[in-house]
DRENVEXMI-985568 format. One record per residue (C-alpha): x, y, z; residue in three letters. Coordinates in steps of 0.05 Angstrom, whole numbers, plus 5000, padded with zeros to 4 digits. Example, Ala and Ser with C-alpha at 12.3 -4.5 7.8 and 13.67 -1.06 7.14 Angstrom:
BEGIN
524649105156ALA 527349795143SER 
//
This chain:
BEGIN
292946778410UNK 298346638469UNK 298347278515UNK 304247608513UNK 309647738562UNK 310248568576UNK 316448468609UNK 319747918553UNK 316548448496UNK 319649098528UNK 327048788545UNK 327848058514UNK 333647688545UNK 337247198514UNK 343446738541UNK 345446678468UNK 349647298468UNK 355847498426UNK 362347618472UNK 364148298467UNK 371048538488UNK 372848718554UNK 365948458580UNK 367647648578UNK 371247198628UNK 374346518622UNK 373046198701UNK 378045618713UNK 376445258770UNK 381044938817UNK 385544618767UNK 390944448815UNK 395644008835UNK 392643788894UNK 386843648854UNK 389343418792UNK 396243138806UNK 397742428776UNK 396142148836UNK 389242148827UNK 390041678765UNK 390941148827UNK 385741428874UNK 380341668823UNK 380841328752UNK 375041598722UNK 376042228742UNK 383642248720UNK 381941938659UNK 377442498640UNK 382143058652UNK 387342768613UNK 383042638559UNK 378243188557UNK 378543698603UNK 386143948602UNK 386643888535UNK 380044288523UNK 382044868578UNK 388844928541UNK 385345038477UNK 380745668518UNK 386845998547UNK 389546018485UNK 383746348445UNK 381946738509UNK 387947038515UNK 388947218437UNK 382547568439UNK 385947938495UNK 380047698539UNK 380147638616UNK 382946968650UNK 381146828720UNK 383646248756UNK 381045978822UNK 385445578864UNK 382845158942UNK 387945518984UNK 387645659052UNK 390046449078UNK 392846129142UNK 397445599167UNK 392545249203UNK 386245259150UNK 381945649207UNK 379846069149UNK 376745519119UNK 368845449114UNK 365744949164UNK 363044459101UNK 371744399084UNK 373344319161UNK 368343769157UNK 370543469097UNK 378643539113UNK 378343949050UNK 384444499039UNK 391144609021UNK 396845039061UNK 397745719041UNK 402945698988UNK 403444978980UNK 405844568909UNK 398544248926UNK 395045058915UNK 399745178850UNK 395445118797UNK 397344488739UNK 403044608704UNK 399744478640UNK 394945008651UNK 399745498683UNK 396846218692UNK 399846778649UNK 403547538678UNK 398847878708UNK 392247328702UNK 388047318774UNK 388346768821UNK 384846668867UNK 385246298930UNK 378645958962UNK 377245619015UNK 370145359011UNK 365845088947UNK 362745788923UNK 368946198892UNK 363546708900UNK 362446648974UNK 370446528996UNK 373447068948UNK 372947758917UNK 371147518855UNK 363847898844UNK 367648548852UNK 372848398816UNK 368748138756UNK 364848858770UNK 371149308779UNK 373948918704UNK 366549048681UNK 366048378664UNK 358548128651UNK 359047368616UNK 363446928650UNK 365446298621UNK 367245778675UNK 371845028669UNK 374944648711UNK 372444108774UNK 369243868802UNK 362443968765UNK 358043688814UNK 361144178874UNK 364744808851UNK 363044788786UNK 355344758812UNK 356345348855UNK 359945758804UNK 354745788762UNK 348245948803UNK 351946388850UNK 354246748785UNK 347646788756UNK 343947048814UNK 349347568823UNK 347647868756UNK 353047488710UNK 352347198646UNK 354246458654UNK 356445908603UNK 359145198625UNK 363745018577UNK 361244338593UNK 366243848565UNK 371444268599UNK 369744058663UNK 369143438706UNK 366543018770UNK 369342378802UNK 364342018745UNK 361842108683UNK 355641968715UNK 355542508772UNK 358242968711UNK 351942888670UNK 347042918730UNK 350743628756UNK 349243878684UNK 342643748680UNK 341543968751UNK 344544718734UNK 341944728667UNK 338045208677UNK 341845728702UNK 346145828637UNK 348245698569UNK 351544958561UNK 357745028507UNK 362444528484UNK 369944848480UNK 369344828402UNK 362845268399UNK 366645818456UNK 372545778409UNK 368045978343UNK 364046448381UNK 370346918404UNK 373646768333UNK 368046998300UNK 366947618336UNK 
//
């Protein structure tokens, strides 16, 4: 007979939760212009091709069931808070990485355009969790399972998710709702932060919220 687990027998935990309202977030992550204008069907043609097919349509169809359920929607934008980007994180100095405070490049897609009174927030390095307020916002909303989208999945998609879950949170990649420069770095980013929550197609979030 296996031995058993005291702590697993006392308080089992399970990422296979139902959402229950008022405690869920829906995450989108910099789904901007300066991200995903059309120019990057020139520059990027994997990557472009996968947002147009997959990913915008599939983050349209979560806004809309998120917000019928009345559930929170938080969008993250890469924004710098001054002129210059000297708020920026070393790692996006390094990388020429940021857009200007208020620019068409920080407004997030049209196609995806935030509701009244829906957060954004502006970041200016890869963790949304390191360059904004969102732990204490998720806290101060009481949220405890956020459900996170967007790009890239191989940089702040990564971070989104393990900085979540070692903060406390509940995390689920909605995993065909996001995307890297390939298909390839995509599939290798999923299996690297596999571990650290529950993988989701858009269809299964949608049942999940409708069924609840």
């Amino acid at each position: 007979m296996a031995p058993t687990n005291p702590l697993t027998s006392i308080n089992p935990l399970t990422r296979d939760r139902p959402i229950t309202a008022g405690k869920a977030a829906l995450l989108v992550v910099d789904m901007q212009n300066g991200t995903c204008g059309p120019e990057e069907a020139a520059r990027r043609p994997e990557f472009h091709s996968a947002l147009t097919s997959r990913v915008i349509p599939n983050i349209a169809q979560l806004l809309r069931t998120f917000r019928s359920a009345r559930l929170e929607v938080i969008y993250t934008v890469i924004e710098n808070l001054t002129a210059d980007g000297r708020d920026r994180s070393l790692d996006y100095k390094l990388s020429s990485m940021g857009f200007p405070m208020g620019s068409p490049e920080a407004q997030v897609t049209p196609a995806l355009a935030p509701q009244k009174d829906e957060l954004v927030l502006p970041k200016s390095s890869s963790s949304v969790f390191n360059s904004t307020t969102l732990d204490y916002l998720l806290r101060n909303i009481g949220i405890q399972d956020v459900f996170v989208a967007g790009c890239l999945t191989d940089q702040c998609i990564d971070h989104a998710v393990k900085d979540g879950a070692d903060r406390g949170f509940y995390m689920t990649c909605v995993h065909d709702a996001c995307a890297a420069e390939t298909e390839a770095r995509h599939q290798a980013a999923l299996a690297c932060f596999n571990g650290y929550c529950r993988m989701l197609r858009t269809a299964d979030v949608v049942g999940l919220i409708t069924a609840g």
